[in-house]
C-alpha positions in Angstrom: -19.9 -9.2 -0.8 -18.3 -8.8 -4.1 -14.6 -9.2 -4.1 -12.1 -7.9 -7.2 -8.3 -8.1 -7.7 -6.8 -5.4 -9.5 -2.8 -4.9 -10.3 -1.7 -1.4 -10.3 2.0 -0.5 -11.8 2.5 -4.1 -10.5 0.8 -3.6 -7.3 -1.5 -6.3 -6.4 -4.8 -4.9 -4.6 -7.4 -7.9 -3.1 -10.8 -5.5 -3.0 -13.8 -6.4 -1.2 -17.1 -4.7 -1.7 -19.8 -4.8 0.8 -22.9 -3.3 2.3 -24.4 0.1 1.0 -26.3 2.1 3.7 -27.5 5.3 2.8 -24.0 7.0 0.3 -21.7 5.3 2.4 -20.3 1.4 1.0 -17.9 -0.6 3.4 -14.7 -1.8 1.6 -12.0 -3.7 2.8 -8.7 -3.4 0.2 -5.7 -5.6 1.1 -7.6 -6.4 4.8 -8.1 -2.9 5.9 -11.5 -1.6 5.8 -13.1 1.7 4.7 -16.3 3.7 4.8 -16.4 5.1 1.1 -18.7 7.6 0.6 -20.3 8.5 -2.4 -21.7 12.1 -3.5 -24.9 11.0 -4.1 -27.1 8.8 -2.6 -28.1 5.4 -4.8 -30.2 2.4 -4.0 -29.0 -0.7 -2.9 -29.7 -2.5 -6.2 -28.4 0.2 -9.1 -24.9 0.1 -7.2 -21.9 -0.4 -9.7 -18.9 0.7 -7.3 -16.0 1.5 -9.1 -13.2 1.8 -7.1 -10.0 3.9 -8.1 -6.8 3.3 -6.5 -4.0 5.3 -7.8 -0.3 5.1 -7.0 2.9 6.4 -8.4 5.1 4.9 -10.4 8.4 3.7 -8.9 10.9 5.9 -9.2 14.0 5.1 -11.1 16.4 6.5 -8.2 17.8 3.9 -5.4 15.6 3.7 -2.5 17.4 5.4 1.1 18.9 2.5 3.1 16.8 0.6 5.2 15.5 2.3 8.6 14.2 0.6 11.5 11.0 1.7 12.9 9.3 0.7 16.2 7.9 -2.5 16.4 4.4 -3.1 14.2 1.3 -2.6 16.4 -0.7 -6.1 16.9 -4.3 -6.5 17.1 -6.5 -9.1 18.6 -5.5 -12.8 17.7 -1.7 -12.0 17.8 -1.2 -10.1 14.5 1.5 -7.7 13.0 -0.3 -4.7 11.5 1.8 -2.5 9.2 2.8 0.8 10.8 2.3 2.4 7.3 1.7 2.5 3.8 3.9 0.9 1.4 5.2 -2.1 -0.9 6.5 -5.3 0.5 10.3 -5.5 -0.7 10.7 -8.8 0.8 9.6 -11.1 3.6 11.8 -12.7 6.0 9.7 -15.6 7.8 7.3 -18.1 6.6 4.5 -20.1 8.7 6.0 -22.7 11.5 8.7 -20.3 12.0 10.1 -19.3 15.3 10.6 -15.5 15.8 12.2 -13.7 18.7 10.9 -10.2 20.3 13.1 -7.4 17.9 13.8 -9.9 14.8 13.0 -8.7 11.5 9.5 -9.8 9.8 10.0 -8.0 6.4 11.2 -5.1 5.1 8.9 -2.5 3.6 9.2 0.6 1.4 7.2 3.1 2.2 8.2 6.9 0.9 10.9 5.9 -1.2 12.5 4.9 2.3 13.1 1.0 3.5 11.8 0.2 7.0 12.5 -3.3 8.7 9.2 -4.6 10.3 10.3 -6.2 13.7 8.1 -8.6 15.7 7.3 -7.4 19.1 7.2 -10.3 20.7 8.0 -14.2 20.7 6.0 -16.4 19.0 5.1 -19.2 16.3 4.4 -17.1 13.1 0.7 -18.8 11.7 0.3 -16.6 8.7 1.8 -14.6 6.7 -0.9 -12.7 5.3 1.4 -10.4 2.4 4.1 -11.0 -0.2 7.0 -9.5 -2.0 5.9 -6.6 -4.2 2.4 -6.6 -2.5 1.3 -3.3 -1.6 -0.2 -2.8 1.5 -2.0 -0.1 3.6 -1.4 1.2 7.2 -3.1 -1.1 9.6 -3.4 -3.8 6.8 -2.3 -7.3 8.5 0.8 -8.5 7.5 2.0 -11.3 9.9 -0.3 -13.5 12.1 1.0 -15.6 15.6 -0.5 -18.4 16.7 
């Protein structure tokens, strides 16, 4: 697996690529995966992948205030997923810290809009998997429990 870090209108992407089968390459950007599929079929060793992320710039106008949305989804090994797209405005907890079911994790922006990322349960935070200005994608880890 070939890994590459690219920075995109000062957006930091972490991408991983991996196996080929047929025109379809796993990739994992920022820890979420993806199927990519290619419009032609190629053999294992001619592939080049270029991948292509493209984001708009930040616009110029104040962002609304922030919103709360439901608490993150977790997956397996107590982790926060984020509920959405979006770029990491700033982080509110740090590994060894205590957290309460409700209390903000970070706050994120996601279509020009701020939503507060609550923990939905109590817990020892482990890892905490993004930074401010990161950019990150729906179901991309954010914060993990121990």
């Amino acid at each position: 697996m070939k890994t590459y870090n690219f920075k995109i209108y000062g957006n930091k992407y972490a991408v991983e690529i991996g196996e080929l089968e047929d025109n379809i390459i796993d990739v994992t950007v920022n820890g979420a995966p993806y199927k990519v599929e290619l419009d032609m079929e190629l053999k294992p060793k001619t592939v080049k992948p270029i991948v292509k992320v493209t984001a708009a710039p930040a616009s110029a106008q104040p962002t609304a205030p922030a919103t709360r949305v439901a608490p993150a989804t977790t997956s397996g090994g107590g982790a926060i997923n984020s509920p959405l797209p979006g770029t990491v405005l700033d982080v509110f907890v740090k590994p060894g810290d205590s957290v309460k079911s409700g209390q903000r994790l970070l706050l994120l922006e996601a279509m020009k809009m701020e939503n507060s990322i609550d923990s939905d349960r109590d817990g020892v935070v482990k890892d905490v998997k993004v930074s401010k200005s990161d950019a990150v994608m729906e179901g991309q880890v954010l914060i993990v429990f121990e």
